[in-house]
C-alpha positions in Angstrom: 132.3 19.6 -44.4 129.8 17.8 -42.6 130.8 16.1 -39.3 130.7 12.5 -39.7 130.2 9.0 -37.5 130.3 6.0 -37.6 127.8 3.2 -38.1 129.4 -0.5 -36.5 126.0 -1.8 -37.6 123.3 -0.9 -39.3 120.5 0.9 -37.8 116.9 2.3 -39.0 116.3 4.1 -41.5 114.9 7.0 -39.5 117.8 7.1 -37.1 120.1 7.7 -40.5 117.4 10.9 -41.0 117.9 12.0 -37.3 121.9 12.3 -38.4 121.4 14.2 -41.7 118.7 16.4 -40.5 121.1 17.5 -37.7 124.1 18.1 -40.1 125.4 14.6 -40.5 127.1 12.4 -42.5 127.3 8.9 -41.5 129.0 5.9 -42.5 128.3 2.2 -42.7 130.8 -0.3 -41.6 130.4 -2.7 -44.6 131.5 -5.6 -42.2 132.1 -6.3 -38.5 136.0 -6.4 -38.7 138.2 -5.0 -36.7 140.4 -3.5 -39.2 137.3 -2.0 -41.3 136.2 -0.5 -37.9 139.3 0.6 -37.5 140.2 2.3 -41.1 136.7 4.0 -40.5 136.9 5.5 -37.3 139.6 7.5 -37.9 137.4 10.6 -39.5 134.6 10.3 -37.2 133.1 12.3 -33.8 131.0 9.6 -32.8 130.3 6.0 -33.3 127.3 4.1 -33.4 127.0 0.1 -31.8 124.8 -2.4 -31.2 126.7 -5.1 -29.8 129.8 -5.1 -31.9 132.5 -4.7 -29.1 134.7 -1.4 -29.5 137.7 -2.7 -28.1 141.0 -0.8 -26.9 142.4 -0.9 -30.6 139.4 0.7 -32.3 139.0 3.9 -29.5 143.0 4.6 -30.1 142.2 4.6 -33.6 139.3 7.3 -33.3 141.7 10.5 -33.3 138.9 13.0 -33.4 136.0 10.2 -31.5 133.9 12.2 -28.9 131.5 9.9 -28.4 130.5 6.3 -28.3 127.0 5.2 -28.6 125.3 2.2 -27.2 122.6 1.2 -29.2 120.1 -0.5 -26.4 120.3 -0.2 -22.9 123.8 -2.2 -21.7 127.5 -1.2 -22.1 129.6 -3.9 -21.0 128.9 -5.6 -24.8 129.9 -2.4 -26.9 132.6 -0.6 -25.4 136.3 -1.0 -23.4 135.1 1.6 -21.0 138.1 1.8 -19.3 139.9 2.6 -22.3 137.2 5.2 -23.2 137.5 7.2 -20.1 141.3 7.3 -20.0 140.8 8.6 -23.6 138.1 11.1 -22.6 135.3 9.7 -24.6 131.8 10.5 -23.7 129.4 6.8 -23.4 126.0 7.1 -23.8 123.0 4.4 -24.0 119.6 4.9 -24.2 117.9 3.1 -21.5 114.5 3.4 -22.2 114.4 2.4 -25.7 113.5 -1.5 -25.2 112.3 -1.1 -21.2 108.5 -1.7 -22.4 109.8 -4.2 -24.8 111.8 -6.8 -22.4 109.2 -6.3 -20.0 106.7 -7.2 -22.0 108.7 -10.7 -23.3 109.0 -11.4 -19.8 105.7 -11.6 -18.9 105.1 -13.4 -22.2 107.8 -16.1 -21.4 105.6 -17.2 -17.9 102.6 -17.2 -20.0 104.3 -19.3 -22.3 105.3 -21.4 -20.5 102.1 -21.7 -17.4 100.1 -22.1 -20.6 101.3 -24.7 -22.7 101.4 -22.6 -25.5 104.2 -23.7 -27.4 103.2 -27.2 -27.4 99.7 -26.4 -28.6 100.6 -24.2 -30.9 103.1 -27.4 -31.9 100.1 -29.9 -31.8 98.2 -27.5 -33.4 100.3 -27.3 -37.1 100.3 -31.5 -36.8 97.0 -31.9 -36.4 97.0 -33.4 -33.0 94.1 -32.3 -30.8 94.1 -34.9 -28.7 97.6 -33.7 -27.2 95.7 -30.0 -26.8 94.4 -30.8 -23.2 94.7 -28.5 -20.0 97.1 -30.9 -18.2 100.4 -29.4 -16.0 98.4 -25.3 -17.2 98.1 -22.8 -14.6 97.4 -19.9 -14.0 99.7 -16.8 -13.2 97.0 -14.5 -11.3 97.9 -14.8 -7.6 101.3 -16.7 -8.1 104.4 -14.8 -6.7 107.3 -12.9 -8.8 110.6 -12.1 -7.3 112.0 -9.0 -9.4 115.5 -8.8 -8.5 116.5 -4.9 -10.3 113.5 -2.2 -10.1 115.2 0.0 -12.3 113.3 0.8 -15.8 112.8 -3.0 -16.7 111.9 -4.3 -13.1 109.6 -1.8 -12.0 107.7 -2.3 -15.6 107.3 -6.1 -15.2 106.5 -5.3 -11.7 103.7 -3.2 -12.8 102.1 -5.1 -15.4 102.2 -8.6 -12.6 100.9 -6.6 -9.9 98.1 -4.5 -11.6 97.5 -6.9 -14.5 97.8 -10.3 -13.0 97.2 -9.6 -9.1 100.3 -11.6 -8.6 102.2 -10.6 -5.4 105.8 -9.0 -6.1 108.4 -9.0 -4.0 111.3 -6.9 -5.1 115.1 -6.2 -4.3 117.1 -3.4 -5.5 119.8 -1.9 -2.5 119.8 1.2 -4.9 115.9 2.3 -5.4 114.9 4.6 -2.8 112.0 2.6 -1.2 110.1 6.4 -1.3 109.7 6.0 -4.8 108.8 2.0 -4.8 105.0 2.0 -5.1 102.8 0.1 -2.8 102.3 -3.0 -5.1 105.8 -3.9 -4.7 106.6 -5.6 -1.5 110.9 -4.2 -1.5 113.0 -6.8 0.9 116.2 -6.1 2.2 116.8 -9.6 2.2 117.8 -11.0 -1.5 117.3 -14.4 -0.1 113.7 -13.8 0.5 113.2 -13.7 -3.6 114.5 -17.0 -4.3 112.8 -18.6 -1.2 109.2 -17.8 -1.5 108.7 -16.8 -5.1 107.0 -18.5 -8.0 109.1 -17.0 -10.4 112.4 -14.8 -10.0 113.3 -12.9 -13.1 117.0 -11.4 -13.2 116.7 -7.3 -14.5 120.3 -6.0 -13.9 123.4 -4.5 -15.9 126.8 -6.9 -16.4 128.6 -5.4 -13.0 131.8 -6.8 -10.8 128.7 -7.4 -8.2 126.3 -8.9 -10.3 128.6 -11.3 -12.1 128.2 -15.0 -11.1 125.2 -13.7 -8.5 122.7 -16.5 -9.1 124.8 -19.8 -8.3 124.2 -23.6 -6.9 123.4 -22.1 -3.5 120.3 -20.1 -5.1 119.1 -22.9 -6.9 119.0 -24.8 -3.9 116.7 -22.1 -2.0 114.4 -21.5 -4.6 110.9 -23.7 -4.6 111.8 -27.3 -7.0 108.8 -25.2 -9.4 110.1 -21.8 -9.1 110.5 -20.3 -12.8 114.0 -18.8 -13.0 113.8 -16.0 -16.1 117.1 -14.3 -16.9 116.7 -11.1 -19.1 120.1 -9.2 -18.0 123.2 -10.5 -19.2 124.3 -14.9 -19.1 127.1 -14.1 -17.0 125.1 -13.0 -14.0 124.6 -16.9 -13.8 127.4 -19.5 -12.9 126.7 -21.5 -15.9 128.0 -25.1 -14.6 125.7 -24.8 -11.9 122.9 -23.6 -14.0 123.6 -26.9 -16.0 123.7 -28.9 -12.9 120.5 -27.8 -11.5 118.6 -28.5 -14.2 119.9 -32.3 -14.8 118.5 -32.7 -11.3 115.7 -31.4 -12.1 115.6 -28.2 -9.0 
């Protein structure tokens, strides 16, 4: 009998080929329900999940689950991991599956947005050339980008601002060696540093009792009134009232 897991949500067609080439069966959750999740695990070794949260109820309910799968880089929106390590249950994630990906729409957001390119491409389907002038554009090449997490996301944008743009990078990560930061990346001990002198800061961290509610009112007010603030890690490593607030006054 062939060993089976579980499916929360559906995945490509060529990861569902990677299970039955290995011996495999797997199942599909017809629906994102607690109780369907719940009826299904039972059978299964190992579960598969985007961002369909496998709370305490569901992990109980896996008698013979060995493993939990994340499928993307960040935990805290999949699993209960306490529950999970009280139970014994192995959590993996694959952390380098989007890392090129996220990187890349970051860099594409401040191009986005230093270019107008939205509101041409906007003017553009109406017709309105006139509206298609280089007003409030500029350029990124030169401009400073605070990197705050040089882990696989960070150290990519930091690569393609540095080597692609010539735009200085200042980076802060307590946790990266500075042996293995290369020489394009200026690394500061001081986290204030990023949100005082740079251009744009850009947020690449995992959902952690640390990282939770980091950026608030008081780094709004250090940053530059034209810093770009890009968040690619999780909302709630932003105190969202004081997000709000910020931007009705226009910081």
């Amino acid at each position: 009998m062939a060993r089976k897991v579980l499916l929360a949500q559906d995945v490509d067609p060529s990861g569902k080929r990677l299970l039955e080439d290995n011996g495999f069966e797997w199942i599909l959750a017809p629906k994102e329900d607690e109780k369907t999740i719940i009826d299904l695990i039972a059978d299964c070794e190992a579960v598969f999940s985007k961002t369909y949260f496998l709370n305490e109820n569901i992990l109980k309910a896996g008698k013979k689950l060995k493993v939990v799968a994340k499928h993307g880089a960040g935990i805290d929106n999949v699993v209960d991991l306490k529950t999970a390590t009280k139970l014994g249950i192995y959590v993996v994630r694959t952390p380098l599956a989007n890392a090129d990906s996220v990187a890349e729409h970051t860099v594409g957001g401040m191009l986005a947005f230093n270019q107008k390119i939205i509101q041409m491409h906007n003017a553009t389907k109406v017709a309105d050339f006139a509206q298609q002038e280089c007003g409030d554009m500029h350029e990124i090449k030169e401009k400073t980008i605070g990197i705050i997490g040089l882990g696989n996301i960070g150290s990519r944008v930091a690569k393609i601002c540095a080597l692609g743009f010539d735009m200085k990078v200042i980076g802060y990560d307590p946790y990266v060696n500075i042996k293995n930061i290369p020489d394009y990346i200026d690394q500061v001990s001081d986290i204030n540093r990023v949100y005082e002198e740079s251009d744009y800061i850009t947020l690449h961290l995992a959902a952690t009792p640390e990282t939770i509610d980091m950026v608030s009112e008081k780094q709004f007010d250090l940053m530059k009134k034209s810093a770009i603030f890009i968040n690619q890690a999780r909302g709630n490593l932003v105190v969202e009232d004081d997000l709000i607030k910020a931007l009705k006054k226009r910081k």
